[in-house]
N, C-alpha and C positions, 0 to 999 in steps of 0.2 A: 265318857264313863261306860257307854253300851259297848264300848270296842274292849275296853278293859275288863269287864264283868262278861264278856266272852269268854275272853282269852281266859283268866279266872277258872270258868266254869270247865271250861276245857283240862286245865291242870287240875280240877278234883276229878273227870273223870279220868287221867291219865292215872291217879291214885288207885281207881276202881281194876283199872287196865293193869297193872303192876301187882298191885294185891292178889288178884286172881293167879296170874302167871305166878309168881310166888308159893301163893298158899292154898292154893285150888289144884292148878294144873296148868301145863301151856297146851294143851291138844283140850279143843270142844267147840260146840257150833255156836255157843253165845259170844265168842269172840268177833263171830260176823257182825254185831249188833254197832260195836267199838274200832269197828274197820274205819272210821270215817275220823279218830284222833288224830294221826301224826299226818295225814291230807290236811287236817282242816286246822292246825296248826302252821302249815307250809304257807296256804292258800292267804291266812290272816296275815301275814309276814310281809306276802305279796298284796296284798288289800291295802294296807299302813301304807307301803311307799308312795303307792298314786295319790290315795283320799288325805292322806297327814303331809309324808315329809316334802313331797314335791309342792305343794302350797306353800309350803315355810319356804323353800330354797327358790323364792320366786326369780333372782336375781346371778344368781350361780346353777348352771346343774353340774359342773365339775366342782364344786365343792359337795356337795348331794354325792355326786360318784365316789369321789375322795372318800365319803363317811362311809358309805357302804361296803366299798373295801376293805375296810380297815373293823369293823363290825365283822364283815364275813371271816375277815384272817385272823380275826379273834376266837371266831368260834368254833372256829380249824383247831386252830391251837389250845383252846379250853379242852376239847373233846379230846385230842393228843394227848394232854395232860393226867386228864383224870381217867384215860384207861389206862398209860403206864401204870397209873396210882393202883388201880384198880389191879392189874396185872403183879404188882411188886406183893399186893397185901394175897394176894390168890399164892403166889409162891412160897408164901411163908420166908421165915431164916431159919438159915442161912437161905437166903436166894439161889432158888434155883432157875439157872439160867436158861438151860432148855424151855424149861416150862415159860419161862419169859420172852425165848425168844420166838418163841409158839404165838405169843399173844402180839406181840409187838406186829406178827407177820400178819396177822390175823386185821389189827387195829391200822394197815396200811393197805391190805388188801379193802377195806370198808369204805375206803375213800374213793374206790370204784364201784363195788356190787355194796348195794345195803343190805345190810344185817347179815353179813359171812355169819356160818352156821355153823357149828362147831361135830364134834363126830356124835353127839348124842342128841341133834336136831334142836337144843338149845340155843340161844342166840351166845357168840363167843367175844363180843365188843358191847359195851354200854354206850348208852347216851347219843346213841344213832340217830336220832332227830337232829341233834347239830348240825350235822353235816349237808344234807339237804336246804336246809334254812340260808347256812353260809352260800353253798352254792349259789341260792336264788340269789341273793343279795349282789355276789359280786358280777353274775350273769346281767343284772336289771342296771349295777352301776357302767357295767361293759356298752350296755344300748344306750345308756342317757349320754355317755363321755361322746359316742358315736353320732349322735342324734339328736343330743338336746332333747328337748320336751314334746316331744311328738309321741301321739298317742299308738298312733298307725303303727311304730315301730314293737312295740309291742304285740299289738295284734298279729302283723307277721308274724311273732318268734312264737305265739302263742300255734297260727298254722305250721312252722316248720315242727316245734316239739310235737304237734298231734300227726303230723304225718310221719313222722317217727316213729310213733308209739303204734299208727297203724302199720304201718311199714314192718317195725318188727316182730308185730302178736302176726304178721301170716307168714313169718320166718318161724313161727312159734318161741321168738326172743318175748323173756319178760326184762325189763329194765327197771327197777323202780324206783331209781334216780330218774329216769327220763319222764316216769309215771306223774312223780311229786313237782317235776319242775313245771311241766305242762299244766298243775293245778296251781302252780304259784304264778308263773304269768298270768293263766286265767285268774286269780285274785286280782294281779297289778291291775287289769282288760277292767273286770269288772267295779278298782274304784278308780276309774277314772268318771264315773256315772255321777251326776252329780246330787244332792241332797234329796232334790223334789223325785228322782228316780227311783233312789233308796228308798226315800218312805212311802214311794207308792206301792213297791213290794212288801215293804214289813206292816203300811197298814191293811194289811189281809193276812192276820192272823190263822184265822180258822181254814183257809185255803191252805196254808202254806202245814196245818197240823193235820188235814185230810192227804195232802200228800208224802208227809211223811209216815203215815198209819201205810198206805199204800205202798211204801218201798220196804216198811218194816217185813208186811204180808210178803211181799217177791222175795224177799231174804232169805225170810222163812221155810222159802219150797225152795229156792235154786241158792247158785255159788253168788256172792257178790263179786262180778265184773265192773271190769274199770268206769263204764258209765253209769252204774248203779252208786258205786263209789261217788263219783263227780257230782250227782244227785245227794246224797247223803250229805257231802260237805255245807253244799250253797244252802239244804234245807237248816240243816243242824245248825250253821251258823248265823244264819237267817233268825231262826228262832230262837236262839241264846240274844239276839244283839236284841231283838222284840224285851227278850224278859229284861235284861239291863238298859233298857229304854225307860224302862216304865220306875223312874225314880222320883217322881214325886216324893215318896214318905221312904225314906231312907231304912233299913232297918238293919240292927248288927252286923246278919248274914251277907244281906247283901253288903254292904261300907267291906268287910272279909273280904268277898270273894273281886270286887273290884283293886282293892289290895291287890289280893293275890295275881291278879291280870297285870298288874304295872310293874310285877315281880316275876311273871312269865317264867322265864330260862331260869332264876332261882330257883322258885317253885317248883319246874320241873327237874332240875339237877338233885335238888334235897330231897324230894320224896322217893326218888330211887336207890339214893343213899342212905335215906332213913327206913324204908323196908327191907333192902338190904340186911342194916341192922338188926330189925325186928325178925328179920328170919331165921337168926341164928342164933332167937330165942327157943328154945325146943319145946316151953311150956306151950307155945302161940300154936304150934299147929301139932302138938298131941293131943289136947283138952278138950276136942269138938269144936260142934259151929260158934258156942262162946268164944273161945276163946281167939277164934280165927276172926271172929267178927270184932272183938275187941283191938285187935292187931290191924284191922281196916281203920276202926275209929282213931287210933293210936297214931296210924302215919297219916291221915287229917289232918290232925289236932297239931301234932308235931312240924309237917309241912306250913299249916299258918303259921306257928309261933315261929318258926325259923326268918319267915318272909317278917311278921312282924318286928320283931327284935332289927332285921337289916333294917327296916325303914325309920326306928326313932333311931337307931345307932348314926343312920346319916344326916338326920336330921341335927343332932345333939354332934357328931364329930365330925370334925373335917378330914379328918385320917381315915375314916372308913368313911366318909364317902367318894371320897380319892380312890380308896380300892376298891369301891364296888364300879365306879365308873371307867378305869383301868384295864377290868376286865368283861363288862359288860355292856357299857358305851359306846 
């Protein structure tokens, strides 16, 4: 449940992150604050395989591999899917194909450089976290099919990605595919750590919130660099996993937002597509901070209900839990 009520917490601030860019702006320095979203999503992704699924697959790790695969080339293909979708409804009809085949170049070109930029420094592809994620996934089932269950294997791939990444920031190459996978190995590195490790880290709470005060301060005067980055993820997720720890007395919000954690890639695909919607309400961002603030609360609100609705619908049908598992399984 602390790994779910993470993940959770993470797709409302992904909501805060999208709302802004939307109905705010995409140029400002509070964006530095939320640098640490689509890492510490990567990094989680990488964290589940060591700590959860490799326990389960005590007996197979090519079936372990086999899943991972087939996960990542899903979410190749999810991300494919919904930017044509995305591209077809931007052209209007009669379709225009130029303009279509502008985006298709664009949503193929992304599966190399993240987040191609389109000519008015707007992002020109959606749903760009996919694709990094799949990477890691089919990358981690590549070292298990090779390796088996060895941990070291990782740690290597974890030093060749960082010698990469230095290698090419003194070429002055930014990569940040190469950026995100080196924090997703480091996720896999770091659960292979076992129980008594973790909670010797999280129970030191108040250390682990003086050092985040401390990176907030460095932010605040300089750029966020990649290691300051790498810091923000392990704190931020550190101390989301502490708050979702602490379940004793269950309360509404929190039962919500661990929902929303088991509903992850939902969650995050629907609230992009529900402020999407919401932004091409005109009322929402002519009417002042009301109103722009109501359009924050509005794609919350919406984003649970959407996750909630999936999870009785599959509880209650087997036809849609068929299709959610089809395409997110």
């Amino acid at each position: 449940m602390a790994i779910d009520f993470t993940k959770g917490a993470l797709v409302l601030f992904m909501v805060l992150y999208h709302w802004l860019n939307y109905f705010v702006g995409s140029q400002g320095h509070y964006y530095n604050y939320l640098r640490f979203l689509t890492p510490s999503f990567i990094f989680i992704s990488g964290f589940m395989i060591s700590q959860i699924l490799l326990p389960r697959y005590k007996s197979g790790s090519r079936s372990l591999a086999k899943r991972l695969i087939v996960r990542g080339s899903k979410l190749l293909a999810v991300y494919l899917l919904l930017n044509i979708l995305v591209g077809i409804c931007l052209s209007r009809f009669p379709i225009q194909y130029a303009v279509l085949g502008r985006w298709l170049r664009s949503i193929c070109w992304a599966f190399i450089v993240a987040n191609p930029t389109a000519s008015a420094g707007q992002k020109s592809v959606s749903f760009s976290m996919l694709v990094p994620i799949a990477y890691l996934l089919i990358l981690s089932a590549g070292l298990i099919m090779l390796t088996g269950r060895e941990r070291n294997t990782f740690r290597y791939a974890l030093f060749v990605l960082l010698a990469a990444v230095i290698l090419l920031s003194v070429y002055g190459i930014v990569s940040s595919y190469i950026d995100l996978l080196m924090i997703g190995v480091l996720g896999v590195v770091i659960g292979f750590s076992g129980r008594r490790e973790i909670e010797l880290v999280v129970s030191h709470p108040y250390i682990l919130i003086v050092l985040y005060c401390c990176y907030l301060a460095i932010i605040t005067i300089w750029d966020v660099i990649l290691p300051l980055e790498v810091a923000s993820v392990i704190l931020t997720t550190a101390l989301l996993y502490i708050a979702g720890s602490k379940s004793a007395a269950l309360g509404a919000t929190h039962r919500h937002i661990i929902l929303l954690g088991q509903y992850s890639l939902l969650g995050y695909i629907s609230q992009i597509v529900i402020l999407q919607g919401l932004r091409r309400i005109s009322w929402l961002y002519q009417n002042g901070v009301g109103a722009a603030l109501l359009s924050l609360f509005l794609g919350v609100l919406l984003t649970v209900m959407v996750v909630g609705v999936v999870d009785v619908a599959r509880r209650r049908l087997k036809v849609a839990n068929n299709m959610y598992r089809l395409v997110f399984a």
